[in-house]
PDB file of N, CA, C and O in Angstrom:
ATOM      1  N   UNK A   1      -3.658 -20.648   3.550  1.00  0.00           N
ATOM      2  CA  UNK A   1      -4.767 -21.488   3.936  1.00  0.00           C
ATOM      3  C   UNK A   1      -6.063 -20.903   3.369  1.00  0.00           C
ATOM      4  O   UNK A   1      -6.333 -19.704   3.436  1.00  0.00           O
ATOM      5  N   UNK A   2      -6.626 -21.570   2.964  1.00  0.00           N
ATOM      6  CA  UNK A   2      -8.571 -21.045   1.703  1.00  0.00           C
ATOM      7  C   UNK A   2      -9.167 -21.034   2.640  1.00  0.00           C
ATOM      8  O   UNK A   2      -9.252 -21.915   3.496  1.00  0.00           O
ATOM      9  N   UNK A   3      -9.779 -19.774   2.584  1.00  0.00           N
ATOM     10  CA  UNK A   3     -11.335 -19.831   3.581  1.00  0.00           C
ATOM     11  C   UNK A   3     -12.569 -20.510   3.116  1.00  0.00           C
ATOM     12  O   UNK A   3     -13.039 -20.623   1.983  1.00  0.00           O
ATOM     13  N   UNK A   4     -12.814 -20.764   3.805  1.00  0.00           N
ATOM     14  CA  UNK A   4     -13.839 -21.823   3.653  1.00  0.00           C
ATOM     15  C   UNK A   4     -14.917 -21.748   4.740  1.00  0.00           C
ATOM     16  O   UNK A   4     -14.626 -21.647   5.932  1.00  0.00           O
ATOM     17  N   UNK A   5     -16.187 -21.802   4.277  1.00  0.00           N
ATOM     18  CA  UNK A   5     -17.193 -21.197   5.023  1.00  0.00           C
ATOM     19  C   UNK A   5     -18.269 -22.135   4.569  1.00  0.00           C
ATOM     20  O   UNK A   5     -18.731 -22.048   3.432  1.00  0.00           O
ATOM     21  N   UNK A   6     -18.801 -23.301   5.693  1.00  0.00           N
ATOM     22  CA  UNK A   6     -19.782 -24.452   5.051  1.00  0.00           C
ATOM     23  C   UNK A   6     -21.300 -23.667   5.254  1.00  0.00           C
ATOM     24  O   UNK A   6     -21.506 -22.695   5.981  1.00  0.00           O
ATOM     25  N   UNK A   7     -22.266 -24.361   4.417  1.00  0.00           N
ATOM     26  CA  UNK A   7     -23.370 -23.598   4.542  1.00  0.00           C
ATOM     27  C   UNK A   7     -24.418 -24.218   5.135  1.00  0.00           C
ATOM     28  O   UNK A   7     -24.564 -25.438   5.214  1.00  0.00           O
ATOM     29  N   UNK A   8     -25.119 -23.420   5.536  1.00  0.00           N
ATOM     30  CA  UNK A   8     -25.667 -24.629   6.914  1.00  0.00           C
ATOM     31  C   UNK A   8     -27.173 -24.807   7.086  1.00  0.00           C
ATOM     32  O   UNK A   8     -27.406 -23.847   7.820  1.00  0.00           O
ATOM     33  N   UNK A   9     -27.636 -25.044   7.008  1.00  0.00           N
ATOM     34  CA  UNK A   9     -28.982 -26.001   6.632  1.00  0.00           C
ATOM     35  C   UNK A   9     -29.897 -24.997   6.325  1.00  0.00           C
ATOM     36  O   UNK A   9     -29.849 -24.226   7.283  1.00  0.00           O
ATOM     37  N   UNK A  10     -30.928 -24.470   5.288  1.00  0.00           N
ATOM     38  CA  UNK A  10     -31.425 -23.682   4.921  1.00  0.00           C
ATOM     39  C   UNK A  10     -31.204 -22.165   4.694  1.00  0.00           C
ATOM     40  O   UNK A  10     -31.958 -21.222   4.455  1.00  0.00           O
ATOM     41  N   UNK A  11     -29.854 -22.309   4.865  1.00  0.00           N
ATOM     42  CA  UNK A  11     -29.415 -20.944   5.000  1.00  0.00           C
ATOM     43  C   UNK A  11     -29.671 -19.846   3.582  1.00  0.00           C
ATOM     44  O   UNK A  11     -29.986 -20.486   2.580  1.00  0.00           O
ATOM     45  N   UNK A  12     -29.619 -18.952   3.455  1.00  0.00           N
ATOM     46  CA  UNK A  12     -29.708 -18.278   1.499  1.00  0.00           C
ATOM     47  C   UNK A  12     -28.609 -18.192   2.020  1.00  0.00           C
ATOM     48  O   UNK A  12     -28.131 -18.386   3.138  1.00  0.00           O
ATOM     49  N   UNK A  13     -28.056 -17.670   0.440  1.00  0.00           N
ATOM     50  CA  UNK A  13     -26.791 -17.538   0.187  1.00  0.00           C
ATOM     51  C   UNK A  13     -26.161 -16.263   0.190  1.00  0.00           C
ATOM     52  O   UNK A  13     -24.981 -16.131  -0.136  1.00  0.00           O
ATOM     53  N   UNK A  14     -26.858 -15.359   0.529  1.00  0.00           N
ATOM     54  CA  UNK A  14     -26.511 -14.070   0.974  1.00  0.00           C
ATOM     55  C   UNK A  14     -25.937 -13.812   2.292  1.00  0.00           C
ATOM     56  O   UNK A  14     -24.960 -13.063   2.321  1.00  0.00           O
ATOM     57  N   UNK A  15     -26.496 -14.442   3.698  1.00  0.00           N
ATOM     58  CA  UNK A  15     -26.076 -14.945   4.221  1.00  0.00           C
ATOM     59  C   UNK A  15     -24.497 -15.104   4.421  1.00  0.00           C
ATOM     60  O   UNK A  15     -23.588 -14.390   4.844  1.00  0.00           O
ATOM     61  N   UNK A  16     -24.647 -16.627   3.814  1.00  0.00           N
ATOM     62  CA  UNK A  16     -23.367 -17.403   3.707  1.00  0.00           C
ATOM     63  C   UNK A  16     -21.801 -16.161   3.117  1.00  0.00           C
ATOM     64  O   UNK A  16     -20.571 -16.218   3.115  1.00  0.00           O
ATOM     65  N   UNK A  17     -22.815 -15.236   2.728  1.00  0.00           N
ATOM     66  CA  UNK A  17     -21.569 -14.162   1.587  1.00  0.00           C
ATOM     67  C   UNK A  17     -21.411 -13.430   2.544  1.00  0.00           C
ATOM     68  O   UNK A  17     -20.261 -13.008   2.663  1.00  0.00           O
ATOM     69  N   UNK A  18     -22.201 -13.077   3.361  1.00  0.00           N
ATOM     70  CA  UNK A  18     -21.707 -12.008   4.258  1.00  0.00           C
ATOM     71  C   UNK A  18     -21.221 -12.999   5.267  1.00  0.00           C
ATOM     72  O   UNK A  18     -20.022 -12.748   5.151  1.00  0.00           O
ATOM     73  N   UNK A  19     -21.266 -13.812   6.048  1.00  0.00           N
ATOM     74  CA  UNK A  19     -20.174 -14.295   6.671  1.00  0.00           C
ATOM     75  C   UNK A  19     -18.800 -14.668   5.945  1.00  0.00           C
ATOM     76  O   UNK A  19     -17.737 -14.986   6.480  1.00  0.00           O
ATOM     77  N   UNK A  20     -19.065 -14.560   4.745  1.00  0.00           N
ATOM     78  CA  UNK A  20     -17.521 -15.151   3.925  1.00  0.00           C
ATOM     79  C   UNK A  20     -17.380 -14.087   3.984  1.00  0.00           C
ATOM     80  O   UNK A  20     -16.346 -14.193   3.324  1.00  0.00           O
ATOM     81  N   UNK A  21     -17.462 -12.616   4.238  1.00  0.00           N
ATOM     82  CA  UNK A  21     -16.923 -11.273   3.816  1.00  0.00           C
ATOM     83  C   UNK A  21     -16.688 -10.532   5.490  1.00  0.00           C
ATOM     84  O   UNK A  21     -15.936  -9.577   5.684  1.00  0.00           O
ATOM     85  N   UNK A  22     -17.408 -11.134   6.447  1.00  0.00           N
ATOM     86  CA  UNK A  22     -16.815 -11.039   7.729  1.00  0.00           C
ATOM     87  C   UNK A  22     -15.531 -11.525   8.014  1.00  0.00           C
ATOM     88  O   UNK A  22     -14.629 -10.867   8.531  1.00  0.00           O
ATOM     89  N   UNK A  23     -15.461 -13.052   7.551  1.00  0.00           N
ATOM     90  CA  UNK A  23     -14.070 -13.300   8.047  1.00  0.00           C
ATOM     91  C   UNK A  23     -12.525 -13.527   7.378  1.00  0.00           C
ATOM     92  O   UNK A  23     -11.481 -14.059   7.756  1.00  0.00           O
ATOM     93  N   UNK A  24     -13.082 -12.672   5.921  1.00  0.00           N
ATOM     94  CA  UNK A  24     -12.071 -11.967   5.290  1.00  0.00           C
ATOM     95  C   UNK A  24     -11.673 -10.848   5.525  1.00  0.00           C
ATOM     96  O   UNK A  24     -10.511 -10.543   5.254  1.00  0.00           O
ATOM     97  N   UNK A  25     -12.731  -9.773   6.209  1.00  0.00           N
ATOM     98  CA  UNK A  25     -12.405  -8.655   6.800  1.00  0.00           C
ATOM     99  C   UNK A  25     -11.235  -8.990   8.229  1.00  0.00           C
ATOM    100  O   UNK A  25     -10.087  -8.548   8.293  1.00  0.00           O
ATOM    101  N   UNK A  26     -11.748  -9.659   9.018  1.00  0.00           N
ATOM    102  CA  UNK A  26     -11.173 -10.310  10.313  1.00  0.00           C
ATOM    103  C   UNK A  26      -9.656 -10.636  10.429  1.00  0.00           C
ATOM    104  O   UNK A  26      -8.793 -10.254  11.220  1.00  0.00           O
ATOM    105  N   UNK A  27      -9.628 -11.794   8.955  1.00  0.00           N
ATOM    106  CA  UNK A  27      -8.047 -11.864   8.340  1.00  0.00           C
ATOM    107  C   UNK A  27      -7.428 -10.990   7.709  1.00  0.00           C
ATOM    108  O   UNK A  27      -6.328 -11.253   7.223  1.00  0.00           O
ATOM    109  N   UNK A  28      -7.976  -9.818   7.588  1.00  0.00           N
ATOM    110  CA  UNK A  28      -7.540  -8.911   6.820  1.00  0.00           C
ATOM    111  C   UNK A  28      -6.732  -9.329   5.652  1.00  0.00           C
ATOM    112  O   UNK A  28      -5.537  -9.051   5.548  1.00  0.00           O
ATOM    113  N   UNK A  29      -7.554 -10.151   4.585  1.00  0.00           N
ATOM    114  CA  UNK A  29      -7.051 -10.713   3.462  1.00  0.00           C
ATOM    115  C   UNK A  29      -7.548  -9.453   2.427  1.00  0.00           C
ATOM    116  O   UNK A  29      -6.777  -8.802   1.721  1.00  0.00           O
ATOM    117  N   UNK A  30      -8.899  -9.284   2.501  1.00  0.00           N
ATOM    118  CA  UNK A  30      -9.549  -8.105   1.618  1.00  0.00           C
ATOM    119  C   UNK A  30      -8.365  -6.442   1.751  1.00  0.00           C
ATOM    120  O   UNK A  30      -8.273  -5.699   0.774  1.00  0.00           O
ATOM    121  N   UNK A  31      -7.846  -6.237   2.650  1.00  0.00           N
ATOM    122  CA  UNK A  31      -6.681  -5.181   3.127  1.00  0.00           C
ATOM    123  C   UNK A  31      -5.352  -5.326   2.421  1.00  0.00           C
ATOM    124  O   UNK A  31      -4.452  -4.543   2.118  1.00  0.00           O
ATOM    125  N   UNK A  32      -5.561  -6.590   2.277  1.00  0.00           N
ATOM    126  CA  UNK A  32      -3.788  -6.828   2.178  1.00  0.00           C
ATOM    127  C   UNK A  32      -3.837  -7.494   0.643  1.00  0.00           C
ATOM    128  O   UNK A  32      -2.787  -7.910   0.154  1.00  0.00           O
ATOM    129  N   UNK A  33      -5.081  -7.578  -0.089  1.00  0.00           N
ATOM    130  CA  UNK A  33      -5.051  -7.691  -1.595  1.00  0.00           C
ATOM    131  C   UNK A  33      -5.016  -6.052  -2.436  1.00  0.00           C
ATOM    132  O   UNK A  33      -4.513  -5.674  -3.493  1.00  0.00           O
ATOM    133  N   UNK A  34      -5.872  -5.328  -1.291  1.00  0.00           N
ATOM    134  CA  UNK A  34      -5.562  -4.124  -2.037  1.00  0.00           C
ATOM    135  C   UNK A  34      -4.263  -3.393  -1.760  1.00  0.00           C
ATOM    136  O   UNK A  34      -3.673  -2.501  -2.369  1.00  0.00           O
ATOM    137  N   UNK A  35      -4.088  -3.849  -0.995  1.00  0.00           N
ATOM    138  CA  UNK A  35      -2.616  -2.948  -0.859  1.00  0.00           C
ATOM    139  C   UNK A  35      -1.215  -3.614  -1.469  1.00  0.00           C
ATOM    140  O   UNK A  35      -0.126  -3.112  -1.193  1.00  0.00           O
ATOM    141  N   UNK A  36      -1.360  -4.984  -2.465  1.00  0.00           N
ATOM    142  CA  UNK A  36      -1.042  -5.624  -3.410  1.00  0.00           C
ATOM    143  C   UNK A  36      -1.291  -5.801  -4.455  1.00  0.00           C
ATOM    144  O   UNK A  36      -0.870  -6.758  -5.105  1.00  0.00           O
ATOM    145  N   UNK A  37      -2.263  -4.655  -5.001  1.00  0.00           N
ATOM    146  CA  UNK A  37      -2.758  -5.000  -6.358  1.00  0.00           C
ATOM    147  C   UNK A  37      -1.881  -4.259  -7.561  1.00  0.00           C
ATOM    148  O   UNK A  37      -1.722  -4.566  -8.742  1.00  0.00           O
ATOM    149  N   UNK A  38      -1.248  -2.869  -6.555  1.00  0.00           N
ATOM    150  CA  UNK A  38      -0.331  -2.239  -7.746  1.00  0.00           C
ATOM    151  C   UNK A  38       1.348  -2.649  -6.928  1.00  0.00           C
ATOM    152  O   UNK A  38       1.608  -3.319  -5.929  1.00  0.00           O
ATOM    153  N   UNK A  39       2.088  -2.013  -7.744  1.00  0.00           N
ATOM    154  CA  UNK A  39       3.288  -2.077  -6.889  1.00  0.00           C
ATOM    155  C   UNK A  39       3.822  -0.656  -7.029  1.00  0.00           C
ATOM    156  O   UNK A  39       4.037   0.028  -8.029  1.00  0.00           O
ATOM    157  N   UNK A  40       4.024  -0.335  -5.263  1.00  0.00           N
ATOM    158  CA  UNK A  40       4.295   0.343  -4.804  1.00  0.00           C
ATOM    159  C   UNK A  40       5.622   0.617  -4.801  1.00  0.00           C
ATOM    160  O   UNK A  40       6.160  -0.456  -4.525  1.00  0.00           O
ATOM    161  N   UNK A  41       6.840   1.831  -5.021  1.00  0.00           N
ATOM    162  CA  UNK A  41       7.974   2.149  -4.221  1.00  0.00           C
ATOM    163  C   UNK A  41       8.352   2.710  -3.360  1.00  0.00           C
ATOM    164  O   UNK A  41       7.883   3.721  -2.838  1.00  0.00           O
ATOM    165  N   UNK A  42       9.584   1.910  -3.006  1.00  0.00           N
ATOM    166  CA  UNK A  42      10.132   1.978  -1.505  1.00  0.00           C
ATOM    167  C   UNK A  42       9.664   3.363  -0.949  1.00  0.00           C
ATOM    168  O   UNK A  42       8.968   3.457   0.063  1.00  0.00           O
ATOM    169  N   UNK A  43      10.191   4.659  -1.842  1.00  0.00           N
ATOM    170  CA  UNK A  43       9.840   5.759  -1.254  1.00  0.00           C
ATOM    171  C   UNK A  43       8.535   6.382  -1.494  1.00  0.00           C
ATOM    172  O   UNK A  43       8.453   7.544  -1.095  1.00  0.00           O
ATOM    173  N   UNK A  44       7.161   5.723  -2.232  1.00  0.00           N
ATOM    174  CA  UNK A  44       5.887   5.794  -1.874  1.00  0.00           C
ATOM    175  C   UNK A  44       5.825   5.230  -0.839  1.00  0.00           C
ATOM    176  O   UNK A  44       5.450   5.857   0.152  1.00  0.00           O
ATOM    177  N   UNK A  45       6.133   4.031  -0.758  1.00  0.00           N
ATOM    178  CA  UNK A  45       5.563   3.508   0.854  1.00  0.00           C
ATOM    179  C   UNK A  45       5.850   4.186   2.118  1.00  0.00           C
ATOM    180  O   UNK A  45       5.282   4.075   3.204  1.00  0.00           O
ATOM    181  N   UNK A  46       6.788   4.871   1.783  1.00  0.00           N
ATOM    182  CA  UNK A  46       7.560   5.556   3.252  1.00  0.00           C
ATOM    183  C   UNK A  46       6.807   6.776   3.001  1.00  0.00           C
ATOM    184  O   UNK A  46       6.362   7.421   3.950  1.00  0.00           O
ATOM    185  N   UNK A  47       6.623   7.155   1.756  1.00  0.00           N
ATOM    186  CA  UNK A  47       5.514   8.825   2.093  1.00  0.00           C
ATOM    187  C   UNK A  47       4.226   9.000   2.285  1.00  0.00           C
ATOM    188  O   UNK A  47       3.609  10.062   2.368  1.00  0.00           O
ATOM    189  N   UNK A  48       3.723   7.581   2.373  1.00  0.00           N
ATOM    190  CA  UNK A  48       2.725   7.039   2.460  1.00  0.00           C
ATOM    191  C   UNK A  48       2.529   6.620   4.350  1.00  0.00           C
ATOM    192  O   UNK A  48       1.477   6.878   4.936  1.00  0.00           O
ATOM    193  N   UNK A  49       3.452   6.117   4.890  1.00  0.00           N
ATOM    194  CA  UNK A  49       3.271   5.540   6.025  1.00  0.00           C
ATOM    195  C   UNK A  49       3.647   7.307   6.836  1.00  0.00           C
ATOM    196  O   UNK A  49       3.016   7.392   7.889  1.00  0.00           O
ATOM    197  N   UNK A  50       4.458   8.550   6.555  1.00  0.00           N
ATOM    198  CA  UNK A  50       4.959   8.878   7.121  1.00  0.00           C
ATOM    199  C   UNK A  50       3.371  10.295   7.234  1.00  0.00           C
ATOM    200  O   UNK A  50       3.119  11.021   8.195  1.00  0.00           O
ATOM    201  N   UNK A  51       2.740  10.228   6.094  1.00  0.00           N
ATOM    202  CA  UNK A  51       1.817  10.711   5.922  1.00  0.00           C
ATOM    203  C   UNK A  51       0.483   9.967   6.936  1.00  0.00           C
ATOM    204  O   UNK A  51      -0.448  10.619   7.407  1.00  0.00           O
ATOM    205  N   UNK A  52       0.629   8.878   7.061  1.00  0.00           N
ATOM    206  CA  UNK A  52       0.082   8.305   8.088  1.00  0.00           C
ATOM    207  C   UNK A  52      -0.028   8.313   9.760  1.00  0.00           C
ATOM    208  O   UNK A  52      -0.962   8.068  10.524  1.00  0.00           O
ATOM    209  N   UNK A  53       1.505   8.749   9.991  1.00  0.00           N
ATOM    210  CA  UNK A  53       2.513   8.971  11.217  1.00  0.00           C
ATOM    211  C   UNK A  53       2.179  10.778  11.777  1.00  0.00           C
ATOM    212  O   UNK A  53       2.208  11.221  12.925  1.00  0.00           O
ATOM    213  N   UNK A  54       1.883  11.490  10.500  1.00  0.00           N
ATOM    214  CA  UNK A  54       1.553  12.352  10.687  1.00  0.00           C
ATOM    215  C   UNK A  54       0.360  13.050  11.172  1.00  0.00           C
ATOM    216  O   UNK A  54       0.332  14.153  11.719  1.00  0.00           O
ATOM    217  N   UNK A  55      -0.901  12.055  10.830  1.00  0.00           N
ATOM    218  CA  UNK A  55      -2.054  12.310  11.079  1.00  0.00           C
ATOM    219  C   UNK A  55      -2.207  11.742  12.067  1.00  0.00           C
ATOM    220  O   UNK A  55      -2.766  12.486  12.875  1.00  0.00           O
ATOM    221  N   UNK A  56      -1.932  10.428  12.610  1.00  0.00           N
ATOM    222  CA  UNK A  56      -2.440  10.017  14.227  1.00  0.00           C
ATOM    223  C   UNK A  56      -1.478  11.185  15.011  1.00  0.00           C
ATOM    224  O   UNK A  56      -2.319  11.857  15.608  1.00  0.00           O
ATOM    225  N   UNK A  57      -0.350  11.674  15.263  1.00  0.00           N
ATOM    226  CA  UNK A  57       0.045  12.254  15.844  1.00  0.00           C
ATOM    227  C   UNK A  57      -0.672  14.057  16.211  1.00  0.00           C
ATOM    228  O   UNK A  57      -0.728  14.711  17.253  1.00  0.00           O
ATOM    229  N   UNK A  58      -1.186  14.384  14.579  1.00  0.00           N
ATOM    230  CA  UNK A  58      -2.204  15.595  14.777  1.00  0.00           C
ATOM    231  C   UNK A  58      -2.968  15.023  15.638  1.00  0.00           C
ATOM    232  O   UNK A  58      -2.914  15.183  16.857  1.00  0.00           O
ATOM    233  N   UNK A  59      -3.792  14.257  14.974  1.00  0.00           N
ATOM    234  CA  UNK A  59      -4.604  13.595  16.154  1.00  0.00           C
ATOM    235  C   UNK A  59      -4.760  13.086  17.779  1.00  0.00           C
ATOM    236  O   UNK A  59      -5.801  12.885  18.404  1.00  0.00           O
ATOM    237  N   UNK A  60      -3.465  12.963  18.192  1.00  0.00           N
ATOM    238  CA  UNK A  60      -3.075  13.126  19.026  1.00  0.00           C
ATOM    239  C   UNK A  60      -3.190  14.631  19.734  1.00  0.00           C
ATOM    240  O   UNK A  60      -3.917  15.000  20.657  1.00  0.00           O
ATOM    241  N   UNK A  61      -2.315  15.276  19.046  1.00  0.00           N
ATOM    242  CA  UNK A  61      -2.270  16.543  19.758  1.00  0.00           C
ATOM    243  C   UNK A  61      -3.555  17.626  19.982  1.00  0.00           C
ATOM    244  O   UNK A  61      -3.592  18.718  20.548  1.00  0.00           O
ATOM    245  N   UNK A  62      -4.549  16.865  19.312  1.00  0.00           N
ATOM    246  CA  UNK A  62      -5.783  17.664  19.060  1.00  0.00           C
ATOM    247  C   UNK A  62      -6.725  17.249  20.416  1.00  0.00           C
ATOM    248  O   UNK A  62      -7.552  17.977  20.965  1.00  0.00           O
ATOM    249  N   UNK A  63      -6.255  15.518  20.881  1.00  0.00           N
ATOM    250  CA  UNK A  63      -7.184  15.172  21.737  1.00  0.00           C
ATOM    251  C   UNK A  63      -6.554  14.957  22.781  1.00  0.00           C
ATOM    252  O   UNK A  63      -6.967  13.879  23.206  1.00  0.00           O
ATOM    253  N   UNK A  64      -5.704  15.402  23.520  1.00  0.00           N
ATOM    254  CA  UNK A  64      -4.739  15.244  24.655  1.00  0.00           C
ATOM    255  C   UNK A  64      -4.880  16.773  25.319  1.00  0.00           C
ATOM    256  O   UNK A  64      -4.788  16.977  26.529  1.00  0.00           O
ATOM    257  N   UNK A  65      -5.141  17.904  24.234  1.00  0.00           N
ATOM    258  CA  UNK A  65      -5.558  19.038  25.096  1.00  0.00           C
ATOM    259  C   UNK A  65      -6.657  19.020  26.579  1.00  0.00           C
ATOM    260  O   UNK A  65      -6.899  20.066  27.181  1.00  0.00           O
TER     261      UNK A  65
END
């Protein structure tokens, strides 16, 4: 579905860009183009997510003391 963002009566167009860039952030379309722009393998993605798994959990253990 196209986002689409009408512009509304005197508005500039700077504006209008930053609400078109709010609710691409929101849909997390801007997230999910970059994380589609190369192609990734199976076992990057997993050393990638596990490297991820790793740091909230430091994180965890750092703030639960």
């Amino acid at each position: 579905m196209p986002i689409e963002i009408k512009m509304r009566k005197n508005e500039p167009i700077d504006r209008a860009l930053r609400r078109m860039k709010k609710k691409l952030e929101r849909e997390n379309i801007i997230k999910d183009v970059r994380t589609k722009r190369y192609n990734e393998k199976p076992c990057e993605r997993r050393r990638r997510k596990e490297k991820v798994m790793a740091f909230t959990a430091m994180l965890r253990r750092r703030y639960a003391e």
